[in-house]
C-alpha positions in Angstrom: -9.2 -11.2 -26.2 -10.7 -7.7 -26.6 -8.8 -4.8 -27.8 -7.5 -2.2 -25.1 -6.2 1.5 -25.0 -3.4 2.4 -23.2 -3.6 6.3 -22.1 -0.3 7.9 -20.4 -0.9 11.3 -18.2 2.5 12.9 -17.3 2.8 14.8 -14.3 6.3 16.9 -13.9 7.7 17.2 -10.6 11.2 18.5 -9.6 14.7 17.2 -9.8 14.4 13.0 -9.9 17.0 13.4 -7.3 14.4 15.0 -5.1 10.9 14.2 -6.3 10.0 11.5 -9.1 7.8 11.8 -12.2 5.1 10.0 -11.8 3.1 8.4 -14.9 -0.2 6.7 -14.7 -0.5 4.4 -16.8 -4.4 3.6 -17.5 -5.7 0.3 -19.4 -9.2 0.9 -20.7 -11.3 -2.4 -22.0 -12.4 -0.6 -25.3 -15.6 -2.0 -25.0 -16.5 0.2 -21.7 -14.7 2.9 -21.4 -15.5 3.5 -17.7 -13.6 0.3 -16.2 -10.1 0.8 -15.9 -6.6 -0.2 -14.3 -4.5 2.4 -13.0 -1.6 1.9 -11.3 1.8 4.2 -11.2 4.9 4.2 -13.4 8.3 6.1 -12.5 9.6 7.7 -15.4 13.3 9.4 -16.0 15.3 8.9 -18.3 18.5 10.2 -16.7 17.9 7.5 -14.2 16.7 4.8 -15.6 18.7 1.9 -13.5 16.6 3.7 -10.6 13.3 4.0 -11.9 13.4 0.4 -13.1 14.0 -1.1 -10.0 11.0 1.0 -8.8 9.0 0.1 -11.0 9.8 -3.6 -10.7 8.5 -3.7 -7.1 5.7 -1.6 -8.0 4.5 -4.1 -10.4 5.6 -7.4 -8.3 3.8 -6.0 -5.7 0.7 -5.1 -7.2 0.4 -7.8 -10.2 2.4 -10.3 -8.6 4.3 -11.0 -11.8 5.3 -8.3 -14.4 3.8 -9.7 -17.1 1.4 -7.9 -19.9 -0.3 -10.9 -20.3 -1.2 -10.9 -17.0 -3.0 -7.2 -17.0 -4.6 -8.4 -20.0 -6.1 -11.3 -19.0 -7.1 -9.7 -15.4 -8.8 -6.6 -17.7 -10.6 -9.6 -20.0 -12.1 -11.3 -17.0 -13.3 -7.9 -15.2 -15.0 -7.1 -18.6 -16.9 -10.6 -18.6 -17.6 -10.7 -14.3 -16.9 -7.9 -12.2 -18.0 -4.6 -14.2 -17.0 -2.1 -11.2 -13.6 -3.4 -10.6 -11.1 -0.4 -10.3 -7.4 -0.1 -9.1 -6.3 3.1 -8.1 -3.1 4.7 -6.4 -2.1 7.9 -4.4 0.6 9.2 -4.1 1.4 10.2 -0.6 4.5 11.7 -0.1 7.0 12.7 -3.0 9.8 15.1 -2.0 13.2 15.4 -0.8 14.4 11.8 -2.3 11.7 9.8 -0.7 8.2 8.8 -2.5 5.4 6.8 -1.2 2.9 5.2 -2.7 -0.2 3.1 -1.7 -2.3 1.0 -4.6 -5.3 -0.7 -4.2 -7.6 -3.0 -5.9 -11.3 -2.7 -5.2 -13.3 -5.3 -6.4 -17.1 -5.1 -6.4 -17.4 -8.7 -4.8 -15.5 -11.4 -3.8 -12.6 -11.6 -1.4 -11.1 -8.2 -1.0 -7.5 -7.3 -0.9 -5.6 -5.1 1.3 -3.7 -2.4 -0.1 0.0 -2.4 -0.9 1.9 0.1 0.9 5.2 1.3 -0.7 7.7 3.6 -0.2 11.1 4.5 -2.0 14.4 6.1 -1.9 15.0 7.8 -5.2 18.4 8.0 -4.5 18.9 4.2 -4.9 15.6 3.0 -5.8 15.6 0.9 -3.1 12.4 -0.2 -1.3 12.4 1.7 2.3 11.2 -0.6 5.5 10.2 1.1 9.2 13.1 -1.1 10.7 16.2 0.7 8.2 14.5 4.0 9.4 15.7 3.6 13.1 18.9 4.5 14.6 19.3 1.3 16.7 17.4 -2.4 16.9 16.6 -1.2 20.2 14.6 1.8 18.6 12.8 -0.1 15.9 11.6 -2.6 18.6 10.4 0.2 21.0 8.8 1.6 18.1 6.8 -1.7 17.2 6.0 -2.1 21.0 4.2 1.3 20.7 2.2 0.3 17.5 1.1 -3.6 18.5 -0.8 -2.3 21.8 -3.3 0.6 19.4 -4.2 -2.5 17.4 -4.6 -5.1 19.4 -7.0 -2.8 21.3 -9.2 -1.8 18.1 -9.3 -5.1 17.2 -10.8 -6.5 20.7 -13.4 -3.2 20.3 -14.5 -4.5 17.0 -15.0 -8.1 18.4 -17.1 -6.3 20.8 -19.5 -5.3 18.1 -19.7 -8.6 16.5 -23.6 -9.9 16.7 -23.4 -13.4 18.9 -26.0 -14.5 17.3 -25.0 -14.2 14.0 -24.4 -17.6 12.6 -20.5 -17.1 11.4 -19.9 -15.7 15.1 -17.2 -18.1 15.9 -15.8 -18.2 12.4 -15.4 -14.3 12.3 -13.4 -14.2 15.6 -11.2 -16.6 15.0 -10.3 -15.0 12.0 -9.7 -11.6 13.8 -7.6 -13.6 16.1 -5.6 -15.5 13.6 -5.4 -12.2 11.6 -4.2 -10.2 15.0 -1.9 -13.1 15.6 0.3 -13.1 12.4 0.2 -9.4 12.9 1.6 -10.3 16.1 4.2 -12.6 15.4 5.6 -11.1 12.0 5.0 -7.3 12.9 6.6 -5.8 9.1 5.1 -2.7 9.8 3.0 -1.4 6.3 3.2 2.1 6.6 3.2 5.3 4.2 5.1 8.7 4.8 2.9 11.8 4.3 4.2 15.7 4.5 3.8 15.5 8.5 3.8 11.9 10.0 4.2 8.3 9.1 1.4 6.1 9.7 1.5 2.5 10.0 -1.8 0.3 9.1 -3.5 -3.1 10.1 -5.3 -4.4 7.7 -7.7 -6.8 9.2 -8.4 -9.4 6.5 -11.9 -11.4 6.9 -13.1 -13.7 3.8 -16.2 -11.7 2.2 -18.6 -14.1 2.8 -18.2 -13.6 6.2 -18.1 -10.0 6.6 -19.0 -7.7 3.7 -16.8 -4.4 5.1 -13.5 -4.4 5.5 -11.6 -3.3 8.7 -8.5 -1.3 8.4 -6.5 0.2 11.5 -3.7 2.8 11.5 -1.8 4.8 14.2 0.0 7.9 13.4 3.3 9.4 14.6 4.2 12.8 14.3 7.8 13.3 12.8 8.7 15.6 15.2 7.8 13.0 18.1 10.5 10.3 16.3 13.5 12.9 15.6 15.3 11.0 18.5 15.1 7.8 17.3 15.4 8.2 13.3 18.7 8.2 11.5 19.9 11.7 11.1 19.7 11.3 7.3 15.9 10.4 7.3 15.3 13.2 10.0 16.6 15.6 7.6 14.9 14.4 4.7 11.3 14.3 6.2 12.2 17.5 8.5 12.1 19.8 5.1 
């Protein structure tokens, strides 16, 4: 197995109690120093209990298992067959106790994967879902009923623009469909916070050899528009 570098770039933020310090951590195959693997580490010492269970769904999330030998041997086989691999993060929304995160892996062929959407509560480094945002069930379900519809409908335009002719036509659809359907029938809502809004995303997944773009859906909601149906606590939070 080649030899790697590991670089580290610390970027300060505030209090861990309100924002976290955020380290990328970059492995570079030393034989090409233009592929790499980025992906986030949360750093601080006077909370370490919290930033390791961060950093343990950041990594089971994104690797699967939390194993070095695992990047290693990931990094080894990009070198030999997929020389514009890259993973990248951004960080979209790091204040007032709540971070979000979303990581994604872009490979340069082959089946693509959707990104990983997470976002935290610093306070107990707990992993924060759409459903432990609301007040009520009965809010979370409204919620969800509001979402479904926007997708379902920008799914049935893109089917629209499908080519009959092309060969894969019936393949494509009823993989759309089936993808729509589990979206359907296990709605888990992948979302990110940012400053303003949170928006929740589709990813439509397709196999590559049947469609070379990928098709990713979101709808947006203001936070000011969800103040009645949020917990008090996360009102506050995302109000400041």
């Amino acid at each position: 197995m080649g030899k790697y570098v590991f670089l580290l770039f610390i970027f300060p933020f505030a209090a861990f109690s309100q924002s976290a310090l955020i380290t990328p951590i970059y492995l570079i195959h030393s034989k090409d120093t233009i592929k790499s693997i980025a992906y986030p580490i949360v750093n601080c010492k006077a909370e370490t209990d919290i930033a390791l269970r961060i950093n343990n769904s950041i990594k089971a999330s994104v690797f699967i298992n939390d194993t070095t030998q695992f990047v290693m041997s990931l990094l080894n086989n990009i070198h030999k067959k997929d020389k514009s691999f890259k993973m990248e993060y951004k960080v979209n929304h790091n204040k007032n106790g709540l971070l979000s995160i979303t990581v994604q892996s872009i490979p340069s062929k082959g089946d693509r994967k959707p990104p990983v959407y997470l976002n935290f509560d610093l306070k107990t480094g707990n992993i924060i879902t759409l459903n432990t945002m609301f007040k009520t069930k009965n809010d979370s379900f409204s919620f969800a009923q509001a979402v479904i519809p926007s997708i379902i409908d920008s799914v049935q335009l893109l089917e629209q623009t499908i080519d009959k002719n092309n060969p894969d036509y019936g393949k494509i659809i009823e993989w759309l469909n089936m993808s729509l359907s589990n979206f359907q029938d296990s709605y888990s809502g992948k979302y990110i916070m940012t400053d303003r809004e949170i928006i929740v995303y589709f990813d439509c997944f397709i196999p590559h050899n049947l469609l070379s773009y990928k098709h990713s859906y979101q709808v947006s909601f203001y936070y000011k528009t969800l103040k009645n149906v949020f917990k008090p606590d996360m009102v506050k939070r995302l109000s400041n």
